[in-house]
N, C-alpha and C positions, 0 to 999 in steps of 0.2 A: 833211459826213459825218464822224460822230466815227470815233474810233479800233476803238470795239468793232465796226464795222462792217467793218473790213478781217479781224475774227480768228473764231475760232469755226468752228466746223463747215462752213458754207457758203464759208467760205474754204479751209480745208484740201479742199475736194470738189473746190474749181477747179482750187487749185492740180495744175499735173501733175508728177509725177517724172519723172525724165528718164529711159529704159527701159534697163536695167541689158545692156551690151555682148553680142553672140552667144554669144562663148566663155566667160560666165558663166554661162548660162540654156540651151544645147543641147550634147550632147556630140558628139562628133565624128563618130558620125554620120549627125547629124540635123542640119548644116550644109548648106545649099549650096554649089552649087560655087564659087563665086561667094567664098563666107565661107570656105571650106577655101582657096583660093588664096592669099586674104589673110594667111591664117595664117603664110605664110610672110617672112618680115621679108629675105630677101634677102642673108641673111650668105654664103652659100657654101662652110659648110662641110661640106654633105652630097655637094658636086659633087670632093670630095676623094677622090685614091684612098687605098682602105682596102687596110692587110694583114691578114692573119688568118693565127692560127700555128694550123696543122694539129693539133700535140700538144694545144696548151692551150685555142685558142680564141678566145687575148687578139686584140684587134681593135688595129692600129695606123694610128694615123692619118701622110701623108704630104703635104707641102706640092705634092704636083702635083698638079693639075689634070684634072677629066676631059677629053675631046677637043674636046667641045663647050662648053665653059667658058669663058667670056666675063670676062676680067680686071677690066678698066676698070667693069662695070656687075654681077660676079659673076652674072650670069644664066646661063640658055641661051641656046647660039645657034640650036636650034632645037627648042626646047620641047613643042610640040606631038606633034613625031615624032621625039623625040628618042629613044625604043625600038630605034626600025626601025634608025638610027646605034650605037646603041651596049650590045650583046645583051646586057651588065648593069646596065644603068641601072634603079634599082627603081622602081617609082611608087608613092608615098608612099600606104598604108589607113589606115583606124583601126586593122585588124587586124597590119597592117605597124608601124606609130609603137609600138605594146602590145609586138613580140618583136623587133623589130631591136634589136642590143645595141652598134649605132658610132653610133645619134644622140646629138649632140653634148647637152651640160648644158642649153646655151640653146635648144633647139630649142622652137620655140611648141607642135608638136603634141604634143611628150612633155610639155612644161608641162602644157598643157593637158588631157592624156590623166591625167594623175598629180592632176587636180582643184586646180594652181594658178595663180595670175593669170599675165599675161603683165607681162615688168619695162618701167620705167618708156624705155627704148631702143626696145622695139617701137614698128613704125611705126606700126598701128591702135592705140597708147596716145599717144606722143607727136604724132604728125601728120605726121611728116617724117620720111624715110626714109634721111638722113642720120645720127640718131642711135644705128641699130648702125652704122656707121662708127665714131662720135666715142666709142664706148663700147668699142669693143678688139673687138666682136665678128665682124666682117666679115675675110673672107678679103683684098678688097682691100689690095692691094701685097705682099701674104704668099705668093702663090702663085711656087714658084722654075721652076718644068716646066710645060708641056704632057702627057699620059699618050703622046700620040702620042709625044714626043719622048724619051725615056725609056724605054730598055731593060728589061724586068721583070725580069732580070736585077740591076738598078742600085736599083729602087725602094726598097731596105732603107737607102740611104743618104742618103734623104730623111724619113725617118722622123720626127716632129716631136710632141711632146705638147702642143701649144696650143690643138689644137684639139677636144679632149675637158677642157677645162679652159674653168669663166665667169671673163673677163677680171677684173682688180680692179677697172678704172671702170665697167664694166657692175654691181657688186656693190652701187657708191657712188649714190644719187641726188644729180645736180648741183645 
């Protein structure tokens, strides 16, 4: 078989592209549930308690933890029903990701809500779910409280800006 047999038309028909990721080709939502879960890369920083100054509005971010916040693995502990626990807990819409104004820079749905790619640290880019760790943008080992344990009284002295800020190594591709 010569060469001209591998190219031309009937080549390029074979060949397949390889079908361009969910959150390139459906908006948010027209995802399943399945593809909206994934979307979440597991940093931890939406399980942060938030202040909000009454006058202005500015939203501050606090290194404690919500009650159900799970350190070691930044998840929930109990996710499914974690409403019923804890009467602020929002559950993440399209319509939700569009007007909340404490999701953090890196969060994949406002990425993605705002029409840009997810970075090269997301676990459905890289494969491993280690890489927001290794990219600054995971809450693990940053969390100093539990909310249980933490007076709200007290919360203003946890007050942290790191977590409305994209890390520098999350900026860098390795």
């Amino acid at each position: 078989m010569g060469a001209s047999a591998l190219s031309g038309p009937d080549f390029m028909a074979k060949k397949q592209l390889p079908a361009a990721p969910f959150w390139k080709t459906r908006t948010l939502e027209e995802m399943t549930e399945p593809e909206w879960e994934s979307l979440c890369d597991g940093c931890g920083r939406c399980c942060l308690v938030k202040l909000e100054d009454e006058d202005s509005g500015k939203i501050y971010f606090t290194d404690v933890g919500c009650e159900l916040f799970r350190q070691d693995s930044c998840r929930c502990a109990n996710y499914p029903k974690r409403q019923e626990f804890v009467s602020d807990c929002i559950k993440l819409t399209p319509h939700e990701v569009r007007t909340l104004k404490w999701l953090p820079p890196t969060c994949a749905y406002k990425l993605v809500a705002d029409g840009k790619d997810l970075p090269w640290w997301h676990p459905l880019v890289s494969g491993d779910p280690e890489t927001v760790v290794q990219a600054g943008v995971s809450v693990r080992g940053r969390v100093k409280a539990l909310e249980n344990d933490v007076p709200v009284e007290d919360l203003p002295d946890f007050v942290v800006a790191w977590p409305g800020r994209t890390p520098t190594k999350a900026r860098r591709k390795p």
